[in-house]
ChimeraX commands (.cxc) that place a marker at each C-alpha (Angstrom):
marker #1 position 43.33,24.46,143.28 radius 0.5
marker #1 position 46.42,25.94,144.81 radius 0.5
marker #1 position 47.36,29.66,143.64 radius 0.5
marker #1 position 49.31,29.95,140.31 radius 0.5
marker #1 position 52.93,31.14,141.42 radius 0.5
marker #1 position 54.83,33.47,139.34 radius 0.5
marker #1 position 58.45,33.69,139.09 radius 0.5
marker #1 position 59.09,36.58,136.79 radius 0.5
marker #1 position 58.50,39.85,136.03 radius 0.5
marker #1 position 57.66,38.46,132.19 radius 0.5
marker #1 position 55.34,35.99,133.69 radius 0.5
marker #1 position 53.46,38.49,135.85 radius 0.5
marker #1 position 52.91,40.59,132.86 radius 0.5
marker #1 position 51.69,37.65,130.74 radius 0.5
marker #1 position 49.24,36.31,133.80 radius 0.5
marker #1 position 47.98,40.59,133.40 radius 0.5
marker #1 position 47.07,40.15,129.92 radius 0.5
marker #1 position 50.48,40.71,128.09 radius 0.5
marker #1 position 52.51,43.78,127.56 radius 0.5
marker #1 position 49.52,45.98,125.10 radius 0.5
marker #1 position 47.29,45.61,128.00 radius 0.5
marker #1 position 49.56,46.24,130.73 radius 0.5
marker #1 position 50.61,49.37,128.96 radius 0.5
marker #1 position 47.08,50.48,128.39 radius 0.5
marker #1 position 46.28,50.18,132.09 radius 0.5
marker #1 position 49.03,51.82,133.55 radius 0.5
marker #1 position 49.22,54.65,130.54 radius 0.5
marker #1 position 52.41,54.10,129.86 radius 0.5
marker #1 position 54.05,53.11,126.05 radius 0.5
marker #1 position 54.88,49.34,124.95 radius 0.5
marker #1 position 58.42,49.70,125.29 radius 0.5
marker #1 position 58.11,50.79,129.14 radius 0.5
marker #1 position 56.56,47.38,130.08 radius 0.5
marker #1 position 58.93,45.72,128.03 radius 0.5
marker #1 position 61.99,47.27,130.46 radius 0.5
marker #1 position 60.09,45.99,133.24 radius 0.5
marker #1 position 61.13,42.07,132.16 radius 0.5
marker #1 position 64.42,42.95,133.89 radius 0.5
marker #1 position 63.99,46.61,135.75 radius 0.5
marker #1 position 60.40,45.21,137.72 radius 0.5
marker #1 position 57.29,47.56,138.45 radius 0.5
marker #1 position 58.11,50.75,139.25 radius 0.5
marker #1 position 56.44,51.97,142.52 radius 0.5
marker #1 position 53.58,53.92,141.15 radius 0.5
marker #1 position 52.48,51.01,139.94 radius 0.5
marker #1 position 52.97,48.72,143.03 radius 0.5
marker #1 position 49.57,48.96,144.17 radius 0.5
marker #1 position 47.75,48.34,140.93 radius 0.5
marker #1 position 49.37,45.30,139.23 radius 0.5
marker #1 position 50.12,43.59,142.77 radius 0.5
marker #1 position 45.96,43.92,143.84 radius 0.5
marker #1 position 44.91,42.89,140.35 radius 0.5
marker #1 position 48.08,39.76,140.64 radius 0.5
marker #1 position 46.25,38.98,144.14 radius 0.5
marker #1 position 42.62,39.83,142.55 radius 0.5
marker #1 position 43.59,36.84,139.86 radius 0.5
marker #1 position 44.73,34.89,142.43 radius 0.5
marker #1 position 48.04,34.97,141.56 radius 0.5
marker #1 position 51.60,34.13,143.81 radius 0.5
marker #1 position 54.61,36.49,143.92 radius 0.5
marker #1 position 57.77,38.05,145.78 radius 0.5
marker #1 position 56.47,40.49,148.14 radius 0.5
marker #1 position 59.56,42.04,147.31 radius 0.5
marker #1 position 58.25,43.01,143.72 radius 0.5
marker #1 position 55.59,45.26,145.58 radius 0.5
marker #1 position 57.76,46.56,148.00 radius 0.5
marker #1 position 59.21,50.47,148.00 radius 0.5
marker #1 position 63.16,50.76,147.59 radius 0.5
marker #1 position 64.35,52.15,150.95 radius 0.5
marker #1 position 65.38,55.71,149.13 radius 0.5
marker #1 position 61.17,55.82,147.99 radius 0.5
marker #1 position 60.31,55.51,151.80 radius 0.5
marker #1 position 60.23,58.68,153.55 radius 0.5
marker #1 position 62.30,58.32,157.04 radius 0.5
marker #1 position 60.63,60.51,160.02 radius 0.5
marker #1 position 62.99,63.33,161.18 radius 0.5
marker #1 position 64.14,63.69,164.23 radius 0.5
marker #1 position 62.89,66.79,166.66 radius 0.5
marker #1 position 65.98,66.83,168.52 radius 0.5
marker #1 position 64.21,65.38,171.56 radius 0.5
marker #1 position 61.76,68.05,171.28 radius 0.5
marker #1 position 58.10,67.76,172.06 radius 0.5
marker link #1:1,2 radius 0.2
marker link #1:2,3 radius 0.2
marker link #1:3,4 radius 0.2
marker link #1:4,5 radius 0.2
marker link #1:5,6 radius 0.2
marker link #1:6,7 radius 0.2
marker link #1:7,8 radius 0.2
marker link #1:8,9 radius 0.2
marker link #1:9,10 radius 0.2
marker link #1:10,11 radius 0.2
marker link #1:11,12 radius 0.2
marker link #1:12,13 radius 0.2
marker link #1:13,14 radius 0.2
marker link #1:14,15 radius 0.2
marker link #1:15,16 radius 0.2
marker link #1:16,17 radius 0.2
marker link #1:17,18 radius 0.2
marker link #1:18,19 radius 0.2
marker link #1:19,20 radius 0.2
marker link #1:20,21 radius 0.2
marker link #1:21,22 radius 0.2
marker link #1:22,23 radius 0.2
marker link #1:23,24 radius 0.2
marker link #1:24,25 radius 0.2
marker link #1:25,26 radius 0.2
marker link #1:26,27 radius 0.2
marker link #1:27,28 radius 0.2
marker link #1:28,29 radius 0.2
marker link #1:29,30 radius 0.2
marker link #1:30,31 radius 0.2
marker link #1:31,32 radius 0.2
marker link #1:32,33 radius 0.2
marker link #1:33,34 radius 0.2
marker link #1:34,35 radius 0.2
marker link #1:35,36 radius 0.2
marker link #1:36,37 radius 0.2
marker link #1:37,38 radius 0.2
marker link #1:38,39 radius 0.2
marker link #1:39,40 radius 0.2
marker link #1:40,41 radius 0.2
marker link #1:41,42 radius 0.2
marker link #1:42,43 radius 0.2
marker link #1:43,44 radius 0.2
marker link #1:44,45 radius 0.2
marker link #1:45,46 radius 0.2
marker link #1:46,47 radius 0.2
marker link #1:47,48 radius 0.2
marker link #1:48,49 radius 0.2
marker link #1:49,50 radius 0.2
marker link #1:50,51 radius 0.2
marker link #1:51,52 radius 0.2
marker link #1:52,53 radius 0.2
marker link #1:53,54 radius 0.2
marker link #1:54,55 radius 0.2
marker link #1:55,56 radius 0.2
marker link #1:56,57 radius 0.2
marker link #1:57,58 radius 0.2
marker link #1:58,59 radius 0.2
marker link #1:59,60 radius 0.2
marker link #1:60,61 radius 0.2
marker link #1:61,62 radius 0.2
marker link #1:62,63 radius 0.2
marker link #1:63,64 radius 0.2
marker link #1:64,65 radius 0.2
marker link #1:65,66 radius 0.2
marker link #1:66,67 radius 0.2
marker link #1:67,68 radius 0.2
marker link #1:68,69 radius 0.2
marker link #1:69,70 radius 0.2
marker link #1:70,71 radius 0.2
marker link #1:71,72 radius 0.2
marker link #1:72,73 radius 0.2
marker link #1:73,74 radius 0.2
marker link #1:74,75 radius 0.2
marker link #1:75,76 radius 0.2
marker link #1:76,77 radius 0.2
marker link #1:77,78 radius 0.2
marker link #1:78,79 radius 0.2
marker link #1:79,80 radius 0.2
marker link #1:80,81 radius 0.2
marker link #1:81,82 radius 0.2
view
């Protein structure tokens, strides 16, 4: 049977066992998951609801999972120093 794919953020919540749950697991209050409907995952969270998504064998923008460009640290340069 071909992988379940999920659309929304709402539906990737409900496929994680619904917004008590999701709270409980991330440690974060009711009304934070709720805001996530519309704002997505925030990064700290990335790597736990995307591997337990995958884990269920669940579909989904990579783009959900993937840092803003401001989260990702850019390498300085050494002014062409060794």
């Amino acid at each position: 049977m071909p992988p379940h794919v999920l659309r929304t953020y709402k539906q990737a919540i409900d496929a994680l066992g619904g917004v008590v749950y999701v709270a409980a697991l991330c440690g974060v209050s009711r009304n934070a998951v709720s805001n996530w409907y519309k704002r997505g995952f925030p990064p700290e969270k990335h790597d736990l609801l995307g591997s337990r998504l995958r884990h269920a064998g669940y579909e989904f923008p990579l783009s959900w999972f993937k840092q803003s460009e401001a989260a990702i640290p850019t390498p300085r340069s050494n002014g062409g120093k060794k």
